[in-house]
C-alpha positions as CSV (number, residue, x, y, z in Angstrom):
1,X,0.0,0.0,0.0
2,X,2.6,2.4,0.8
3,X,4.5,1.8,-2.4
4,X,1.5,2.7,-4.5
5,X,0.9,5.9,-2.4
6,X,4.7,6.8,-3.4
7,X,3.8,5.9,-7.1
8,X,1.0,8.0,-7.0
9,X,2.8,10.7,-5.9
10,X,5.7,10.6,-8.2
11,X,2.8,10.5,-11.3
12,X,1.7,13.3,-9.5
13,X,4.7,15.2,-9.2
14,X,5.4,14.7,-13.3
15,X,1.6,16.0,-13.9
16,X,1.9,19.2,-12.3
17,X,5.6,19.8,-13.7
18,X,5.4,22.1,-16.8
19,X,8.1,22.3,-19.4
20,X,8.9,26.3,-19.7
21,X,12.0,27.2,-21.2
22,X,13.9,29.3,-24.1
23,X,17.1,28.6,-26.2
24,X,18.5,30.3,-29.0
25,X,18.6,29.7,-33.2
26,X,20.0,30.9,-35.9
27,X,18.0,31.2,-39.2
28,X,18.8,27.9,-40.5
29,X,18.4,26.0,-37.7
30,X,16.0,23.1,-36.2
31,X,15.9,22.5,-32.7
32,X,13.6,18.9,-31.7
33,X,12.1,18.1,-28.5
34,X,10.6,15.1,-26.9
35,X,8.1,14.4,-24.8
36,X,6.7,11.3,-23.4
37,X,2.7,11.5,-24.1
38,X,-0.1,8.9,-23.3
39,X,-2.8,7.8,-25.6
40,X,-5.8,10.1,-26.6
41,X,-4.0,12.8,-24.6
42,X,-3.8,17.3,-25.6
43,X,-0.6,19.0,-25.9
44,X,-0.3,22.5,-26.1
45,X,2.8,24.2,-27.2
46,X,3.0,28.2,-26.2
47,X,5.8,29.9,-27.8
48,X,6.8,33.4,-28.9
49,X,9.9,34.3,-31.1
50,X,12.4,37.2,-30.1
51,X,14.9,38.2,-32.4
52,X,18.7,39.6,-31.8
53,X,19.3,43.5,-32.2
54,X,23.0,44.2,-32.5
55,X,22.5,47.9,-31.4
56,X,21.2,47.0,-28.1
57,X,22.6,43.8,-27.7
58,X,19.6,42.0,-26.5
59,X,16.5,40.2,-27.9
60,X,13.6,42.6,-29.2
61,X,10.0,41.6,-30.1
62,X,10.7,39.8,-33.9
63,X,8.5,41.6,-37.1
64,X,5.6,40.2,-38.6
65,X,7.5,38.2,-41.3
66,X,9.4,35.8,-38.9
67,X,7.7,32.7,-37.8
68,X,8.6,28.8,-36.8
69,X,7.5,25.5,-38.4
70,X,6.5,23.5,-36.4
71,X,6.5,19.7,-37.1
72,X,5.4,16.7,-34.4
73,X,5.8,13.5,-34.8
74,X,4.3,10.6,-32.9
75,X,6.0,7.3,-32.0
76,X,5.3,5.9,-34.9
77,X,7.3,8.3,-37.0
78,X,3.9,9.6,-38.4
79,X,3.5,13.1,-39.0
80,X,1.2,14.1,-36.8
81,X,1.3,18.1,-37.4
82,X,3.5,20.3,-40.0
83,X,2.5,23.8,-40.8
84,X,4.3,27.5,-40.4
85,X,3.1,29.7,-37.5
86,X,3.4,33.4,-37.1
87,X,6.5,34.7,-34.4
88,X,4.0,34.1,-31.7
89,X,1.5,31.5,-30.8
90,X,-0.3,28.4,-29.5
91,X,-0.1,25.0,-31.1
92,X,-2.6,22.3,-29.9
93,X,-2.6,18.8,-30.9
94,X,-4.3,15.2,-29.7
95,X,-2.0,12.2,-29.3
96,X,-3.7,8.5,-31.1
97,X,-0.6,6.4,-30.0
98,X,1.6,6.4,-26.8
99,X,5.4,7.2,-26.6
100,X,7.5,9.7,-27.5
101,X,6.5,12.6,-29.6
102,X,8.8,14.6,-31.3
103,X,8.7,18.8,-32.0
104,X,10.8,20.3,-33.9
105,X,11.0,23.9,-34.6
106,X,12.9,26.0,-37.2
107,X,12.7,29.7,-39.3
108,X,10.6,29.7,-41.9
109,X,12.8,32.4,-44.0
110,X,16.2,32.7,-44.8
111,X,16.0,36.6,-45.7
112,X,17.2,37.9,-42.9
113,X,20.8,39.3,-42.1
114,X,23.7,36.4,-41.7
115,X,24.4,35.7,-38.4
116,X,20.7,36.7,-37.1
117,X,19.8,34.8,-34.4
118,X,16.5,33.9,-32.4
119,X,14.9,33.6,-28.6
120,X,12.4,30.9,-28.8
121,X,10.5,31.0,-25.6
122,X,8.6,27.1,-25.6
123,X,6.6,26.1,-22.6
124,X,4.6,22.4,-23.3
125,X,1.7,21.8,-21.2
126,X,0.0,18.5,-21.3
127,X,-2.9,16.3,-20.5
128,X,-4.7,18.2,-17.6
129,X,-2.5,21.1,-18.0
130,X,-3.2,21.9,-20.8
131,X,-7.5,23.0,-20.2
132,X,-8.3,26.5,-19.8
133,X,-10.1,25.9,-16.4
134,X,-10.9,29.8,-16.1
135,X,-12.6,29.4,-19.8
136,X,-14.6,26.6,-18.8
137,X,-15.9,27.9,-15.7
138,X,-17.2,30.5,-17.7
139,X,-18.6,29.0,-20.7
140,X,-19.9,26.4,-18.8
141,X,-21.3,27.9,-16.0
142,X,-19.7,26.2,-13.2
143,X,-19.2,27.2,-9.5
144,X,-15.7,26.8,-7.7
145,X,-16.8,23.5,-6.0
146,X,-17.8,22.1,-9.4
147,X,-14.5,23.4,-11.1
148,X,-12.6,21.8,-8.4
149,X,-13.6,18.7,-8.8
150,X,-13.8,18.7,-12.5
151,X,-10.2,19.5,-12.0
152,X,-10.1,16.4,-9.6
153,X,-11.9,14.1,-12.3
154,X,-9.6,15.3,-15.2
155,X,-6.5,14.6,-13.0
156,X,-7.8,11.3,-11.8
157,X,-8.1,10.3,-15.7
158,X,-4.6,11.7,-16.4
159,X,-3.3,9.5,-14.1
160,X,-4.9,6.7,-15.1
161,X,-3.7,7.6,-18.7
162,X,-0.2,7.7,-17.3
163,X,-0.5,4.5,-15.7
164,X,-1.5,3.0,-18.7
165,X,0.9,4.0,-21.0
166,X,3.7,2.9,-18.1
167,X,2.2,-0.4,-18.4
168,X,2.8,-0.4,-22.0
169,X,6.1,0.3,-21.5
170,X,7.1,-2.0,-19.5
171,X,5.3,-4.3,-21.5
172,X,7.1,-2.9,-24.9
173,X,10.3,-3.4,-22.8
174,X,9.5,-7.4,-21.5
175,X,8.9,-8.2,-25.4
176,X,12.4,-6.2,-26.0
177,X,14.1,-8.2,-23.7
178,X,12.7,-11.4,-24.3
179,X,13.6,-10.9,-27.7
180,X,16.7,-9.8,-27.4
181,X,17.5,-13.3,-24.6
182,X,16.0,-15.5,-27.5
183,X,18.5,-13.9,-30.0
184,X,21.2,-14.8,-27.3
185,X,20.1,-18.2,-26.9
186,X,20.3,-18.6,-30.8
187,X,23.5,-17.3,-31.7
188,X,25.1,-19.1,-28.3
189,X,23.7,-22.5,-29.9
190,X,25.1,-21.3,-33.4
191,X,28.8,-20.6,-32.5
192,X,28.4,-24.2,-30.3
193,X,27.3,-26.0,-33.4
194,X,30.3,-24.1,-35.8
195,X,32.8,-25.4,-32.9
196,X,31.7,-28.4,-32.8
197,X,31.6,-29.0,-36.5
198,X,35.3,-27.4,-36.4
199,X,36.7,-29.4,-33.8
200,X,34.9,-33.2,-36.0
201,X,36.8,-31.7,-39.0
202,X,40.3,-30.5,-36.9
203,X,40.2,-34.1,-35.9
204,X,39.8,-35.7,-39.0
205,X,42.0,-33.8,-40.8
206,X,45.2,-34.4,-38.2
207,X,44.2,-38.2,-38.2
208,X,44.5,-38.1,-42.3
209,X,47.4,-35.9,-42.0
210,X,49.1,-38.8,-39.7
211,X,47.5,-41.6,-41.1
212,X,49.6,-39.6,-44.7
213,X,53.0,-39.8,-42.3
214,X,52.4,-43.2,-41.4
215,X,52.8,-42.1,-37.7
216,X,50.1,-44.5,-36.6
């Protein structure tokens, strides 16, 4: 019991942790991230593009004609979205299979000065983190008790999401391993068999070879 209190806390502890950061490109540049996501789960990537002035020597607020594609692909490799933003924005997609999905970022022109260089601000919310509580109190109508615990019931399910996919992975990794002892097993009988074959023939050919010499 006390083990699964500490699980539940660690799953937790990942669900309220937010990925907010910001890192620097140039304009020909991609920069990829990857995030772990369960099944039938909503990401939402925030971002907003700053670009270097030489005169002040910091990051200003980038013109209308620099934006980021953005590409995101699921485990599967699949392209799951691939379209060009503006230099500020919010990106929402739904995951269909669980594992690692992958989002890559770069310019989307080449027309700028050489050398220009850009402060991408990402942060990637996902699962429950991602809903707009304040927004759907007010559309739907709901008092604080109510949002609480539609807070409580979309957690609960994110969890249970999270559980799941850890349970596919685990399972993923038991077929990897199993595969991979099987493949062992194999090529340990193999190299047995090819020894064995070559000590049969190193011991005919020596008894031929002194049978030749008349040595017995």
């Amino acid at each position: 019991m006390r083990d699964q209190f500490i699980s539940l806390a660690l799953i937790l502890c990942v669900l309220h942790s937010a990925c907010g950061l910001y890192f620097h490109i140039s304009e020909t540049e991609r920069k990829c991230f990857i995030e772990e996501v369960p099944d039938e789960t909503t990401v939402i990537v925030n971002y907003k593009v700053e670009l270097y002035d030489p005169r002040s020597n910091g990051f200003m607020p980038s013109s209308p004609g620099i934006g980021m594609h953005v590409e995101v692909r699921d485990s599967d490799d699949k392209i799951v979205l691939s379209r060009v933003y503006s230099s500020q924005g919010r990106i929402s997609f739904t995951s269909h299979t669980p594992g690692e999905h992958v989002i890559c970022m770069f310019s989307n022109s080449t027309a700028w000065f050489s050398g220009a260089q850009l402060r991408v601000h990402l942060d990637i919310q996902v699962g429950e983190h991602a809903i707009d509580y304040a927004n759907v109190a007010q559309k739907e109508k709901l008092t604080e008790l109510q949002l609480r615990i539609r807070q409580l019931l979309d957690q609960v399910e994110q969890i249970t999401k999270e559980q799941n996919y850890q349970r596919y992975r685990e399972e993923r990794f038991r077929h990897t391993s199993e595969s991979t002892n099987s493949r062992v097993l194999w090529w340990s009988l193999a190299q047995t068999i090819v020894l064995v074959c070559m000590g049969f023939w190193q011991m005919r050919h020596l008894k031929s070879f002194f049978e030749a010499k008349k040595l017995v």
